[in-house]
N, C-alpha and C positions, 0 to 999 in steps of 0.2 A: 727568362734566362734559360740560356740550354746547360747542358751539363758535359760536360767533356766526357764521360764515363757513354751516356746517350750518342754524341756525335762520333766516337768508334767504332760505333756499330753500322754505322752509313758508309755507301760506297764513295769513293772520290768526285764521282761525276753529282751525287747528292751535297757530297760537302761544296762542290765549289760553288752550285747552286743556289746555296744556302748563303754560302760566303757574298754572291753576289747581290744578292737579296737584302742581305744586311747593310752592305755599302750601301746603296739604294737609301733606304731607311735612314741611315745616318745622314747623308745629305738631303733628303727632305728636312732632317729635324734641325740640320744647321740650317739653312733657308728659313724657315719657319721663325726660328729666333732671330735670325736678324732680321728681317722684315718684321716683326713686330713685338722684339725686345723683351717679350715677356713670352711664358707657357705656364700652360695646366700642368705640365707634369714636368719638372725642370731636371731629373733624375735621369730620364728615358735615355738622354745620349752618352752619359755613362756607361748603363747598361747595355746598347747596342754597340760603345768602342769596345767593352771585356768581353762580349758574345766574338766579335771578329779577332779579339788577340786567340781567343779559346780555337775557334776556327781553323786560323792558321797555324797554330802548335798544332793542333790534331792533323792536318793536312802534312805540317811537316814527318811529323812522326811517322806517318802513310809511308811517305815516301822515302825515309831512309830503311823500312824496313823493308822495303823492296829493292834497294840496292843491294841488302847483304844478303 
């Protein structure tokens, strides 16, 4: 789990990286369950939707502080 406090400290081009990486990850582990209905860790795509909502606030926030 990242910390939004940690991902303010990364430049844009780091977060979106990260952002895309995560998408990634989130769909392997939807695949993953539905081909075979069950996991070791049933939790895991929880934590990788709140990592990308975290993501994109911090991304948002970037960028309106650059408008004003």
């Amino acid at each position: 789990m990242k910390k939004a406090k940690d991902l303010r400290d990364q430049s844009e081009e780091e977060l979106e990286a990260t952002y895309q990486e995560s998408c990634k990850q989130l769909f392997e582990l939807n695949n993953q369950f539905k081909s075979q209905k069950k996991r070791e860790k049933p939790h895991e795509i929880k934590h990788v939707r709140k990592d990308i909502a975290r993501l994109l606030t911090v991304m948002t926030e970037k960028r309106r502080q650059q408008q004003t």
